[in-house]
N, C-alpha and C positions, 0 to 999 in steps of 0.2 A: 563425387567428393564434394563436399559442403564445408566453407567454412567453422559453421556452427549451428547444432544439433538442438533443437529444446523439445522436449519431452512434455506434454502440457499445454492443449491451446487456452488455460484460463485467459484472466485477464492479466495476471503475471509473465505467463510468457508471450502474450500480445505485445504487450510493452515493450518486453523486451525485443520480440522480434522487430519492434516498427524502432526501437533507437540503435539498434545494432542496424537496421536500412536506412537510416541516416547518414551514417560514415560506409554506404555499397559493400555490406559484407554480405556473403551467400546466406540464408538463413532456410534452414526447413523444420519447420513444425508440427509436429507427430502428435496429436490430438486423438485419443480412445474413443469418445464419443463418436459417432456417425452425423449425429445430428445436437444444433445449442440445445443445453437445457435449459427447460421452463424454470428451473427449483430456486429460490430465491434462498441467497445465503447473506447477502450484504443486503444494504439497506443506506446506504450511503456512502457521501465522500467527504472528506474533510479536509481543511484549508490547504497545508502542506503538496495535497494528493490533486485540487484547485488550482494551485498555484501551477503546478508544473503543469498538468493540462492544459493551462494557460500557454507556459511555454513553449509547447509543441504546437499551440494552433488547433488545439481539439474543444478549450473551452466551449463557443458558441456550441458545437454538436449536445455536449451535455446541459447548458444549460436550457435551449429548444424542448428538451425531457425530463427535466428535472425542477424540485421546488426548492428553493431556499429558503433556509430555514436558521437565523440569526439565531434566534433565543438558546437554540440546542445546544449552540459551541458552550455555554458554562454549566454542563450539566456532566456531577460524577455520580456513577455508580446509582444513576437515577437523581442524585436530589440536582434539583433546578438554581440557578444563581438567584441570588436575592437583588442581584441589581445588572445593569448589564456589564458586558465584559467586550472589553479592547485590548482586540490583538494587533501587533505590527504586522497588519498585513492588508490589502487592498480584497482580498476576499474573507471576509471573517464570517464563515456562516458554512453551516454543516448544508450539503447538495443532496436533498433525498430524492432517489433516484435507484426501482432495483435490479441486484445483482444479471440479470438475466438483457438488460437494458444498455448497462455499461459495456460486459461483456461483448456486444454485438458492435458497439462503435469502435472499443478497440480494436476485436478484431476487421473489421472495415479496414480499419488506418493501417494496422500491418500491411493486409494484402496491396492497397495503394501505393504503399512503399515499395512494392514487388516479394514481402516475403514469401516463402511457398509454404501453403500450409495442407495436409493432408488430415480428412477426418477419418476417422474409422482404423485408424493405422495404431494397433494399440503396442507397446514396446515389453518383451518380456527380456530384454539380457543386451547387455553391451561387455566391449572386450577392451581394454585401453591401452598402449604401448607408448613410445615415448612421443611419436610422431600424430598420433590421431587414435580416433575413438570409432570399432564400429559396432553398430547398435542395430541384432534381431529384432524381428517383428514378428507380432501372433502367426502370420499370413506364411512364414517360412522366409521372407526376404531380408533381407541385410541394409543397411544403408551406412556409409562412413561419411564421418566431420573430423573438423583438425579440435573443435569441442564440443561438448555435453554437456548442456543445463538441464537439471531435473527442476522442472513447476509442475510437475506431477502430484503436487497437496500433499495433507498430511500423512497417508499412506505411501507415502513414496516409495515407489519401486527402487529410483536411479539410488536413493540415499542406502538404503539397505544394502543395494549389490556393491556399492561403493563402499560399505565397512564405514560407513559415520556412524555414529553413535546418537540416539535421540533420548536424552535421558529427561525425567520431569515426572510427573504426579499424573498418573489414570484419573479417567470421569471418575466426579462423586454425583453431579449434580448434571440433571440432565434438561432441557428448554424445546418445546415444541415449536413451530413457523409455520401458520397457515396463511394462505391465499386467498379467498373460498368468499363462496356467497350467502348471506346470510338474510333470513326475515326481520329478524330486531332492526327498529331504524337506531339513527345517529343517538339519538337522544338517548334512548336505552341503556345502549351500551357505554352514553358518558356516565350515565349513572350509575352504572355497573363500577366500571374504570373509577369512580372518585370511591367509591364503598369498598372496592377489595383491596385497592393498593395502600392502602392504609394497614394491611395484615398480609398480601401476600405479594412479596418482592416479586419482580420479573414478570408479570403480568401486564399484558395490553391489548389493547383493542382499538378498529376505527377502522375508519373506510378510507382507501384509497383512492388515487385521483381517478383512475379508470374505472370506479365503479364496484370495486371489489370492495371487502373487508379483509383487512390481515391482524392478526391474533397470536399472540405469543404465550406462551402458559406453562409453567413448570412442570416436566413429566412426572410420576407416583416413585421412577426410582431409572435408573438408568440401563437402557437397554441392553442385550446384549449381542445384538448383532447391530450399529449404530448405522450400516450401509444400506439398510433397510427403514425406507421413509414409513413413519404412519401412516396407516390407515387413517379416512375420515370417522369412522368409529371411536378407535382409539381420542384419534383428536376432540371429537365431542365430548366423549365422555369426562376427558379430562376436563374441559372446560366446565363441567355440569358441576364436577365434582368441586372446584377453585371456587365458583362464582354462585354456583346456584342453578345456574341456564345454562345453554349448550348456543342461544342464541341462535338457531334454526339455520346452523352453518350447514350449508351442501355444495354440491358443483366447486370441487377444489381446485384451484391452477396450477400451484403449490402445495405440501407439503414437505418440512426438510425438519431433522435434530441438530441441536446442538449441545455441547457437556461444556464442562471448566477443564478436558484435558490438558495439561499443560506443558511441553515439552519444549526443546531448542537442540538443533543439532550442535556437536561437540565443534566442529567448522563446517565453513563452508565452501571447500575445498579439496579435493582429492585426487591429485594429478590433472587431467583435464579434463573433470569432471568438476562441476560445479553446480551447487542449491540456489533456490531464491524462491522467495514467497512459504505457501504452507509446506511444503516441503522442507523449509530449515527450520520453522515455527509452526507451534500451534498454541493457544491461549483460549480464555474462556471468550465470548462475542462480547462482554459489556464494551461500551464504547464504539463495540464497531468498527474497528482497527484493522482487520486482517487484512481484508482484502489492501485496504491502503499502505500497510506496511511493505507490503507484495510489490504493488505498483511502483513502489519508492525505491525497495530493493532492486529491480528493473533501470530505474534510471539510474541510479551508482552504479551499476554493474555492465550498463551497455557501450557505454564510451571506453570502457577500459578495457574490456573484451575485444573492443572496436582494433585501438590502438595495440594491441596483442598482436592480431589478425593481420594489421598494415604491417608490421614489426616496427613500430615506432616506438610501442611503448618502453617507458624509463624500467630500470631494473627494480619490482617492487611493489610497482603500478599495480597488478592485478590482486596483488594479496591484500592493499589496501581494501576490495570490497569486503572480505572479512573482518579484519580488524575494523574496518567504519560499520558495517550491519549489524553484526552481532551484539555490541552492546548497546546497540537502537531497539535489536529485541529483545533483551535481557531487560530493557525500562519498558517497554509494553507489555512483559509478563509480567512483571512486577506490580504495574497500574492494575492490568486486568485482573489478577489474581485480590487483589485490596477488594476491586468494586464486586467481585463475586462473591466476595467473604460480607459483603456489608449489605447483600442480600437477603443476605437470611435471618429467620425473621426470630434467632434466638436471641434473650436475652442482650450478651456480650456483644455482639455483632452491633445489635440495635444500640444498644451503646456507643460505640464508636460511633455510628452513623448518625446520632444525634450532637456529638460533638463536634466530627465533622462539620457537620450542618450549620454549628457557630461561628466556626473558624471561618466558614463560608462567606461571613458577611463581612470580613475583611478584604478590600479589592486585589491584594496583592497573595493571598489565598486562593481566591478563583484564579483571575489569571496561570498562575502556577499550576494550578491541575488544567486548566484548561489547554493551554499551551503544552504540557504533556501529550490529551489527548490528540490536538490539533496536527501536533508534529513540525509547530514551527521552532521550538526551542533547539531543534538539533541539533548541537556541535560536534563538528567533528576533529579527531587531533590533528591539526596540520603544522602545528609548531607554538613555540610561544607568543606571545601579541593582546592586541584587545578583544573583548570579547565577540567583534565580528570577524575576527578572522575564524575560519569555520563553519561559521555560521551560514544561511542561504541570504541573499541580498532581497530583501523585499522588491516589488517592481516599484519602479521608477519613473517620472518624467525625465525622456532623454530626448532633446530639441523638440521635432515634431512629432513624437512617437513616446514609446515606452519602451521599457529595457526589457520585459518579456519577449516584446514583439521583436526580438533583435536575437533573440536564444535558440527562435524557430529549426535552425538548421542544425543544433547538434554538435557546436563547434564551443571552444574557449571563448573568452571574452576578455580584454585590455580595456577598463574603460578609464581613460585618459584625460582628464582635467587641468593637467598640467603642459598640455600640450610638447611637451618636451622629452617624453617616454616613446620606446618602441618595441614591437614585435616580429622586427624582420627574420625572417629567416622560418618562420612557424606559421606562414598564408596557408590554409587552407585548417591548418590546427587551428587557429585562434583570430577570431575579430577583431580591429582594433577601432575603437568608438571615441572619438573625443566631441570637447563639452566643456560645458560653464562646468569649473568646480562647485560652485552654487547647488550644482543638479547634486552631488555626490556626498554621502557620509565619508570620502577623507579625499585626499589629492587624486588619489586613482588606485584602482584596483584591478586586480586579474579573477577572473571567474573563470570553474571549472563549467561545462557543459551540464552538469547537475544545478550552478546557479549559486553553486558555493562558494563563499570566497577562501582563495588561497596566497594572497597579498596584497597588502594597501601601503599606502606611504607614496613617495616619490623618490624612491634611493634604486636608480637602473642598473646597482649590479644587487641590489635584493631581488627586483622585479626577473633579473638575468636568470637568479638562483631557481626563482621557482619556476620560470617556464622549463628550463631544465628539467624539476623534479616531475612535474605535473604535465609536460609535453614535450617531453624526450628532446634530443640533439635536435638542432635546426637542421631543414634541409643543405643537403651537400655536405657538411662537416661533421 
């Protein structure tokens, strides 16, 4: 018997399984694959998805592997900022670094935490009653948790047996991902790159740090079996046909599709049964969002599972990760869905996207889409107030240290400038960190484990109110 069940060793249910071993809950994860894949589907991280790596302490592993890449954060739907862009935030720069890369650090960090993760275990049926959930496997065996996360991707098994509902717009428009080795040098292919993107959205080319080239190219029309990667055939010819050249691609590492499917499940919730990542959402790639919405859905969703599990949590607690995710990704389909329409290279679309392109050069323009993409604007409703209440706290200098470096463990946070507030009775829920108010945007605040804030001010029966709502009764009363 397992705590809790995820269905999915991506990098969504990594996360989750490493912030659900943060607060010592059982965790087993049931992984189809036998072995990682090569297939690159993401291609980056962005700030929001930065910052909390940050506060787990995983940072340095990703940046040891990856390039930063400032200029990228003010880029929509491809056009590039005309000037730079500042975010509130101590990492503003898109981490490129691919999907196959990230995936193996995460799951590193789960297993360190002690979660158990089984590969080749692939799940065809689970049964739920009021008490626990148990979940067949291909193999004929059973396995029971008290719950079920499906990060099983857009195809989800767990969401369908569970009766959600995925409703949204089929592929129109379909994008190829190579890997692969090519004859053309650099030079070729920039001049390839400045000649076709000028008429054909979605196109790219370059080499990568290891040596490779990777090559993006719009498919002739959208496949119909989308679980079947192209061929290097396929792939060249497309590119022959785009550009002119094939660029003398062979030896592929990769291969993978992508379309503008666009869907959202109806919740994310069904007894105890719960989504997160491709599994709730799917949207077109511009921006390169999924995977980081995935990851993010993971951290709102692990402490509150956590707290489920101890039975601390406040009456309420867990339905919050619904109500807070889902209209996070109803604004990334919405983004993504704008930048795949401004792709195309008809008339009306170009239209748009050349006035876009004006509004562009006003700063408070960029910003705004960018901070979209970024994922730092994210409020969530935790009551009325100013506009950082909801919000995530930027890091901070806090004495000798920083206030990421203090979020490491997965617990609340009290940070206290007033010197006169407290947190008794909630040791082990929540830190309490006092400090120059100087350090702090207001008297003090309480932070959730995601880095959110859920109260500021210095009034100790508001601050009472929210540990209340956001970490349950104190111990012993």
């Amino acid at each position: 018997m397992h705590d809790v069940i995820i269905s999915g060793g991506g990098p969504t249910g990594a996360m989750l399984a490493a912030e659900l071993r943060l607060h010592g809950v059982d965790v087993l994860v049931l992984e189809r694959d036998p072995e990682p894949t090569p297939l690159v589907r993401s291609l980056g991280l962005h700030p929001r998805s930065i910052e909390i790596l940050d506060m787990r302490g995983l940072l340095d592993r990703f940046l040891d592997v990856g390039t930063p890449y400032p200029q990228a954060i003010g880029h929509f739907a491809g056009i590039p900022s005309p000037h730079p862009v500042h975010l509130d935030s101590s990492q503003a720069y898109v981490l490129g670094i691919p999907q196959p890369v990230t995936d193996r650090i995460l799951f590193d960090h789960a297993v360190e935490l002690g979660a158990e993760v089984r590969r080749g275990a692939e799940v065809v049926g689970f049964e739920q009653d009021g008490e626990d959930v148990t979940v067949s496997l291909a193999d004929g065996s059973t396995e029971r948790g008290g719950w079920l996360v499906g990060a099983d991707g857009g195809r989800s098994l767990i969401r369908k047996l569970a009766g959600i509902g995925f409703p949204g717009e089929p592929a129109h428009i379909e994008w190829m991902l190579g890997e692969v080795q090519a004859t053309a040098s650099p030079d070729e292919m920039a001049a390839v790159t400045a000649r076709i993107r000028q008429t054909e959205r979605g196109f790219g080319i370059g080499p990568t740090a290891d040596g490779l080239v990777r090559a993006v190219v719009p498919a002739a029309a959208v496949a119909d079996d989308r679980t079947v990667a192209p061929t290097l055939e396929e792939f060249a010819a497309r590119l022959q046909e785009v550009t002119g050249t094939d660029f003398g691609v062979h030896s592929p590492r990769s291969l993978t599709r992508f379309t503008d499917a666009t869907r959202l499940a109806e919740r994310y919730r069904e007894g105890r049964v719960l989504l997160a990542g491709d599994a709730a959402h799917v949207h077109p790639p511009l921006g390169g969002q999924g995977l980081n919405l995935g990851i993010q859905d993971a951290v709102n969703l692990g402490w509150k599972l956590a707290a489920e599990v101890a039975g601390w949590a406040p009456a309420g607690l867990l339905d919050t990760y619904g109500s807070e995710r889902h209209p996070v990704a109803e604004g990334v389909l919405t983004s993504t869905r704008a930048q795949a329409v401004l792709t195309s290279p008809e008339p009306g679309p170009q239209a748009v996207r050349r006035v876009l392109a004006e509004l562009m050069e006003f700063d408070d323009v960029t910003t705004f889409l960018a901070e979209k993409v970024a994922g730092t604007a994210i409020r969530y409703d935790v009551g009325e107030g100013p506009r950082l209440l909801g919000s995530r706290l930027r890091d901070l200098p806090l004495g000798d240290g920083r206030l990421y470096e203090r979020l490491r463990d997965g617990r609340g946070m009290l940070l206290d400038g007033t010197g006169a507030l407290s947190a008794d009775g909630w040791a082990g829920r929540v830190d309490v960190v006092t400090g120059s108010a100087d350090e702090l945007p207001a008297p003090a605040l309480l932070l959730r484990p995601d880095g959110h804030v859920v109260w500021l001010g210095e009034d100790a029966d508001g601050l009472h109110a929210a540990l209340l709502r956001w970490f349950g009764a104190p111990d012993g009363r």
